[in-house]
C-alpha positions as CSV (number, residue, x, y, z in Angstrom):
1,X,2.1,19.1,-33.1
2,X,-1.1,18.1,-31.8
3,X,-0.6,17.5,-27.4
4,X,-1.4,14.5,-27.5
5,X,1.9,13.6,-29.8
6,X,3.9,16.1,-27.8
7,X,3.6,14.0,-24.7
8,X,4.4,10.7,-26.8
9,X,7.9,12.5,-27.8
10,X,8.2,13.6,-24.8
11,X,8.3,10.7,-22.8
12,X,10.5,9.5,-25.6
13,X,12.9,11.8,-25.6
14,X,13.1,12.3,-21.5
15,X,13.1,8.4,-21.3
16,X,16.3,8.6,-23.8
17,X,18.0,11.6,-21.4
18,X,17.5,9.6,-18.3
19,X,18.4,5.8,-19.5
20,X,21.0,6.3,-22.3
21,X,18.9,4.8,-24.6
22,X,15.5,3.5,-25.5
23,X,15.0,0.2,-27.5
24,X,12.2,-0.2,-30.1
25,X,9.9,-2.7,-27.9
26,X,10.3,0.3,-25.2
27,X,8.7,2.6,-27.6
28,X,6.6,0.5,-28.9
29,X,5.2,-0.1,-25.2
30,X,4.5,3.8,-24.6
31,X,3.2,3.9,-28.0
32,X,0.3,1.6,-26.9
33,X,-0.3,4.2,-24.1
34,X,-0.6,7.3,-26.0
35,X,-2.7,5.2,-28.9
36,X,0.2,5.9,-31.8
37,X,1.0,2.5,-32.9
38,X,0.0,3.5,-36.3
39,X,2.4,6.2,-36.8
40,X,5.0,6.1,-33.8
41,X,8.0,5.3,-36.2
42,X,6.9,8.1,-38.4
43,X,7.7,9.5,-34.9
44,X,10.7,8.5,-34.4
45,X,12.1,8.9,-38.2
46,X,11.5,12.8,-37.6
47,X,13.8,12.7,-34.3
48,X,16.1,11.2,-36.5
49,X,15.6,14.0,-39.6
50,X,15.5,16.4,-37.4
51,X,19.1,15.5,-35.4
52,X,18.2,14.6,-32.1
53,X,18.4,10.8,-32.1
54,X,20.4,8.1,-33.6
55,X,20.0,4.2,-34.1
56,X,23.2,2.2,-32.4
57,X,22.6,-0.6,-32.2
58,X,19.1,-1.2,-31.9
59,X,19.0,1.5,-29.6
60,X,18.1,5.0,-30.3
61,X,20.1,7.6,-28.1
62,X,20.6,11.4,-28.2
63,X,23.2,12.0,-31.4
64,X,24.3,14.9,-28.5
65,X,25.4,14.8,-25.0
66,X,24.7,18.3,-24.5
67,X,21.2,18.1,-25.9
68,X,20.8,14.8,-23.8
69,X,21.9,17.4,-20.8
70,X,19.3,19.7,-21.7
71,X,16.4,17.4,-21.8
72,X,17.5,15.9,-18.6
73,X,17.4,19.2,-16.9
74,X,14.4,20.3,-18.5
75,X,12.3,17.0,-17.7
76,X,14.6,16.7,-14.0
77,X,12.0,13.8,-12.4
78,X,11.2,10.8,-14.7
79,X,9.1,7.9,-13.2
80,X,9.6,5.2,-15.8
């Protein structure tokens, strides 16, 4: 993974541990930062292959509160 997508997920993924949930005009907004609006869902579909988010309604969350607990403590400070 290039480190340039790693920050995109990133931010994802520590935005996700911190708020709950992200909704897809949030990630479409820090997919405008880190120039990926051409492939950010590809993006988010491998989160989803790969088992560590899920769509509720609208919303993608962590599909595990433990691995939500891990990201949170790994990523402790989050200025969103």
């Amino acid at each position: 993974m290039l480190k340039e997508d790693f920050y995109f997920v990133n931010e994802i993924l520590t935005h996700i541990a911190h708020k709950e949930s992200i909704r897809i005009q949030e990630i479409y907004d820090k997919a405008i930062k880190y120039d990926k609006t051409a492939d950010y869902m590809e993006f988010i579909q491998d989160l989803e292959n790969d088992g560590y988010i899920i769509e509720v309604n609208e919303q993608y969350r962590f599909i595990s509160p433990f691995l939500s607990a891990f990201w949170k403590k790994n990523n402790p400070i989050y200025n969103a």
